[in-house]
Structures are given as structure tokens and as C-alpha cells.
C-alpha positions, 0 to 999 in steps of 0.5 A, spaced: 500 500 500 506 504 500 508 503 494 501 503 491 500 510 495 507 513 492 506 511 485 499 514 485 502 520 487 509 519 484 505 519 476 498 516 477 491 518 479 495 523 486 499 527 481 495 533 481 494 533 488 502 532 489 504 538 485 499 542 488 501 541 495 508 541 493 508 548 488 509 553 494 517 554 494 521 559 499 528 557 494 530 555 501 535 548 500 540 547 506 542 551 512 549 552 511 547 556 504 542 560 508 546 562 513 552 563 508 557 558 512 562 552 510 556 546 511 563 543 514 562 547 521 556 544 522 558 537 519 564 537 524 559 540 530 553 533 529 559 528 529 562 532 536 555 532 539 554 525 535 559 522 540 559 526 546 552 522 547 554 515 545 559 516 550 554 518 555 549 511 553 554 507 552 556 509 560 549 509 562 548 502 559 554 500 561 552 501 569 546 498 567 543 490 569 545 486 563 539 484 559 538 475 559 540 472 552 538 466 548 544 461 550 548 456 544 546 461 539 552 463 534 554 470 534 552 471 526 546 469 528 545 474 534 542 481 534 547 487 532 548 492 537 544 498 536 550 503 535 553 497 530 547 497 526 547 505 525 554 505 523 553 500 518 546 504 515 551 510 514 556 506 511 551 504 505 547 511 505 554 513 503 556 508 499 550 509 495 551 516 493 557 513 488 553 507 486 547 511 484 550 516 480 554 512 476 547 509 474 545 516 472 542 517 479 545 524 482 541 522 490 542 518 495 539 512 499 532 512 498 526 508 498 520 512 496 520 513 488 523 507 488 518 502 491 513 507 486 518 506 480 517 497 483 509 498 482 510 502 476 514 497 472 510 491 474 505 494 472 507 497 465 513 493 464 517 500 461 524 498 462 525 506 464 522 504 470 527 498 472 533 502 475 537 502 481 532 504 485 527 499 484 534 494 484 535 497 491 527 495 493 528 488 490 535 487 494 532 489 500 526 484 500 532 478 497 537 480 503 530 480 508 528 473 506 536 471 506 538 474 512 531 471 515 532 464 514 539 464 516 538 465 522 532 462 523 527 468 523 524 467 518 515 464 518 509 465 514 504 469 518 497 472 516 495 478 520 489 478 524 482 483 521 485 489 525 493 488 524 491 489 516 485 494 516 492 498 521 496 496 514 492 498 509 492 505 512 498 506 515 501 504 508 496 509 504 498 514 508 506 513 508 506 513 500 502 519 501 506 523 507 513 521 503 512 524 497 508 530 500 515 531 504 519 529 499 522 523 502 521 518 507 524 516 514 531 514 510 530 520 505 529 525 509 531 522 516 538 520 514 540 522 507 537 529 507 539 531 514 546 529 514 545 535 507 542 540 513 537 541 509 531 544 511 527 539 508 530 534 512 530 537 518 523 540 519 521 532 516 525 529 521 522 533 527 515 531 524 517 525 524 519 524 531 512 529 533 507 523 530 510 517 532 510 520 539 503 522 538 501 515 534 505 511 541 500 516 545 494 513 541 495 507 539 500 503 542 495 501 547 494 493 551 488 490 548 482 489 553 482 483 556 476 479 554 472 476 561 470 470 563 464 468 561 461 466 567 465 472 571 461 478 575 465 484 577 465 483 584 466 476 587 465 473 594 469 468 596 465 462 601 465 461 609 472 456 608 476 461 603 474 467 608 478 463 613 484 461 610 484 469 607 488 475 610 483 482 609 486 488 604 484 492 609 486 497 615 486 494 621 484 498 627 491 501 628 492 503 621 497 497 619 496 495 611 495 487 611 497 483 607 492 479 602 495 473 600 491 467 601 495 462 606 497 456 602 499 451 607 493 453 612 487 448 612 481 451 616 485 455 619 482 462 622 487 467 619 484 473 622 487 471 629 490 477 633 485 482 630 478 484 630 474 480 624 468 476 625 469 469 621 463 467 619 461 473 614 463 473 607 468 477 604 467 481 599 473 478 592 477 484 590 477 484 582 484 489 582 488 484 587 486 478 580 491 476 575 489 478 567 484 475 564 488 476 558 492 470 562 492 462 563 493 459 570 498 454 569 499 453 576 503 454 582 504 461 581 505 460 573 501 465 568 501 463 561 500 470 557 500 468 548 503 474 544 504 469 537 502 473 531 502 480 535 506 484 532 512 489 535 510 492 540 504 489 541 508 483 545 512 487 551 506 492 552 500 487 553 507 483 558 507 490 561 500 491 562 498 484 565 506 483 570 501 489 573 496 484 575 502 479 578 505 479 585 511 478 587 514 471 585 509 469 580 512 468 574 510 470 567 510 464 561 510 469 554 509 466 547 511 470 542 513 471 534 515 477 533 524 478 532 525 485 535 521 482 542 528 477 543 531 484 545 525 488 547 522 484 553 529 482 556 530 490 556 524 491 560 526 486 565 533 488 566 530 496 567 524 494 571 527 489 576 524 483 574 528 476 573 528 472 566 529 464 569 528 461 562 528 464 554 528 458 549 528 458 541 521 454 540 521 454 533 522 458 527 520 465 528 517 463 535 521 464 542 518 463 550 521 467 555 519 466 563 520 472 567 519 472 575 516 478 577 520 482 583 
């Protein structure tokens, strides 16, 4: 849909609209030009600011807990660091300068009008339209898929109604809001701010502004379904209220503790404070596990997350760890790749303790994190 978007606006049904939108121009290209100095000055000012906060991070997460890894896994098949990976991505959005231009194109990395260009020449068949960029496209989908399987990252997943619907729109919208800005998250977030263009840097400031904004909407736990049966307010019976501490103030203003006794048989367990043992208390709904979780027993949880896509996986483990106590554990499923790091991370940050992260099969881990 990306790709249908951009070249619907790029050539098809959407030009008109684009060069409407884009015919207002204030001649203004880079900062340095504007301000009539050597783009070096703020070249070498971005790489000193660049490496002062890397420092900074890499000392931070130095004295950070060490997030748990999988075990027995090769190093080419681990994950890159995140600093390893962007000097990486530098390296190639450098390299394509020179390759690109010896194609006849005078730009740098970008995916926009390529992946316009890959539908306008499956569709038309014009040999104009199979360039570098549309190869760029190609590469990329080939070297996903290889990099996948060799790794063993790769699965076929069909997305539920709600992720497509999330798709369909999200890619219309992106084709639309790159071209309208004159290039994506690579073009503008990297290749045009490394030019200290006002395009890029405006871009990438609303970039930044909508993906705050998108997290704030959207990037929410689903709703836990209830339980067929389940009312909002349960009570427990004669027995469970005897072998039961009350979440409540006592007369002396002392919080006490509302974990049921385990090892208590038909024990009066309000003992040493006023209660009358025949009444029936009333059950908490706050002090339950989720109903996104299934009881597996001996302070066990299961939580599913496969097929759920990144973030999805660590939000709906944050909201239901929330409904845990202390010492329960938290069995998670999931399939998606960026949670093997995303949820160690969380936590090593939040306290808690992984005691066991396996590979399950291709494209699927489970990791069980003990709440602290």
C-alpha cells in the first residue's frame, strides 16, 4: 500500500494533488547556504555532539543490569548492537551516493520513488522504470528473506482483521506523507539531514512529533476479554474467608497483607485482630491476575503474544506483570524478532528476573520472567 500510495502520487491518479501541495517554494535548500557558512562547521559540530552522547549511553548502559540472552546461539546469528547497526546504515547511505550516480542517479539512499518506480514497472513493464532504485527495493526484500532464514527468523504469518485494516492505512498514508515531504524516514531522516537541509530537518522533527503522538494513541494493551461466567465483584465462601488475610486497615492503621495462606487448612487467619469469621468477604477484582492470562499453576501465568506484532508483545507483558505479585512468574509466547531484545530490556530496567528464554521454533521464542 506504500508503494501503491507513492506511485499514485509519484505519476498516477495523486499527481495533481502532489504538485499542488508541493508548488509553494521559499528557494530555501540547506542551512549552511542560508546562513552563508562552510556546511563543514556544522558537519564537524553533529559528529562532536554525535559522540559526546554515545559516550554518555554507552556509560549509562554500561552501569546498567545486563539484559538475559538466548544461550548456544552463534554470534552471526545474534542481534547487532544498536550503535553497530547505525554505523553500518551510514556506511551504505554513503556508499550509495557513488553507486547511484554512476547509474545516472545524482541522490542518495532512498526508498520512496523507488518502491513507486517497483509498482510502476510491474505494472507497465517500461524498462525506464527498472533502475537502481527499484534494484535497491528488490535487494532489500532478497537480503530480508536471506538474512531471515539464516538465522532462523524467518515464518509465514497472516495478520489478524485489525493488524491489516492498521496496514492498509498506515501504508496509504506513508506513500502519501513521503512524497508530500519529499522523502521518507531514510530520505529525509538520514540522507537529507546529514545535507542540513531544511527539508530534512523540519521532516525529521515531524517525524519524531507523530510517532510520539501515534505511541500516545495507539500503542495501547488490548482489553482483556472476561470470563464468561465472571461478575465484577466476587465473594469468596465461609472456608476461603478463613484461610484469607483482609486488604484492609486494621484498627491501628497497619496495611495487611492479602495473600491467601497456602499451607493453612481451616485455619482462622484473622487471629490477633478484630474480624468476625463467619461473614463473607467481599473478592477484590484489582488484587486478580489478567484475564488476558492462563493459570498454569503454582504461581505460573501463561500470557500468548504469537502473531502480535512489535510492540504489541512487551506492552500487553507490561500491562498484565501489573496484575502479578511478587514471585509469580510470567510464561510469554511470542513471534515477533525485535521482542528477543525488547522484553529482556524491560526486565533488566524494571527489576524483574528472566529464569528461562528458549528458541521454540522458527520465528517463535518463550521467555519466563519472575516478577520482583
Amino acid at each position: 500500500m506504500y508503494a501503491l500510495s507513492a506511485s499514485a502520487m509519484k505519476g498516477g491518479m495523486l499527481d495533481g494533488f502532489n504538485s499542488w501541495m508541493t508548488s509553494w517554494d521559499t528557494g530555501l535548500t540547506t542551512v549552511p547556504a542560508a546562513l552563508g557558512v562552510s556546511p563543514w562547521i556544522f558537519a564537524i559540530a553533529l559528529a562532536v555532539f554525535t559522540g559526546i552522547m554515545v559516550r554518555r549511553f554507552m556509560i549509562k548502559e554500561a552501569n546498567s543490569p545486563k539484559p538475559a540472552r538466548l544461550n548456544n546461539r552463534p554470534a552471526w546469528k545474534r542481534p547487532l548492537h544498536v550503535y553497530n547497526a547505525a554505523w553500518m546504515i551510514g556506511l551504505l547511505g554513503v556508499i550509495a551516493w557513488p553507486l547511484s550516480a554512476a547509474s545516472g542517479r545524482n541522490g542518495g539512499l532512498g526508498i520512496t520513488t523507488p518502491s513507486a518506480h517497483t509498482v510502476d514497472f510491474i505494472t507497465t513493464g517500461d524498462a525506464k522504470f527498472m533502475n537502481w532504485g527499484t534494484l535497491l527495493v528488490l535487494g532489500l526484500l532478497v537480503g530480508s528473506f536471506i538474512a531471515a532464514k539464516a538465522t532462523g527468523e524467518f515464518r509465514i504469518r497472516v495478520a489478524d482483521a485489525k493488524t491489516t485494516v492498521r496496514a492498509v492505512f498506515g501504508g496509504i498514508l506513508m506513500g502519501v506523507g513521503a512524497a508530500l515531504a519529499g522523502g521518507c524516514t531514510v530520505g529525509n531522516g538520514m540522507v537529507e539531514t546529514s545535507l542540513f537541509s531544511f527539508q530534512g530537518w523540519i521532516a525529521l522533527l515531524f517525524i519524531a512529533l507523530g510517532v510520539g503522538a501515534g505511541t500516545k494513541l495507539w500503542l495501547k494493551p488490548s482489553a482483556a476479554q472476561p470470563a464468561a461466567e465472571a461478575h465484577e465483584t466476587e465473594t469468596y465462601s465461609t472456608d476461603e474467608s478463613l484461610d484469607h488475610n483482609v486488604l484492609n486497615e486494621n484498627p491501628s492503621g497497619n496495611s495487611i497483607d492479602a495473600t491467601p495462606s497456602k499451607t493453612s487448612q481451616n485455619t482462622n487467619a484473622f487471629s490477633g485482630f478484630a474480624a468476625a469469621p463467619s461473614a463473607l468477604m467481599v473478592k477484590d477484582p484489582s488484587l486478580a491476575p489478567s484475564k488476558k492470562l492462563k493459570d498454569l499453576g503454582d504461581g505460573y501465568y501463561a500470557l500468548d503474544s504469537l502473531g502480535a506484532v512489535c510492540p504489541f508483545p512487551l506492552i500487553e507483558a507490561k500491562d498484565v506483570m501489573k496484575t502479578l505479585q511478587s514471585g509469580d512468574h510470567l510464561v510469554i509466547d511470542f513471534d515477533c524478532t525485535q521482542a528477543t531484545e525488547a522484553i529482556p530490556h524491560w526486565v533488566a530496567t524494571d527489576g524483574h528476573e528472566v529464569t528461562d528464554f528458549v528458541e521454540t521454533g522458527d520465528a517463535s521464542w518463550q521467555i519466563t520472567v519472575k516478577k520482583g
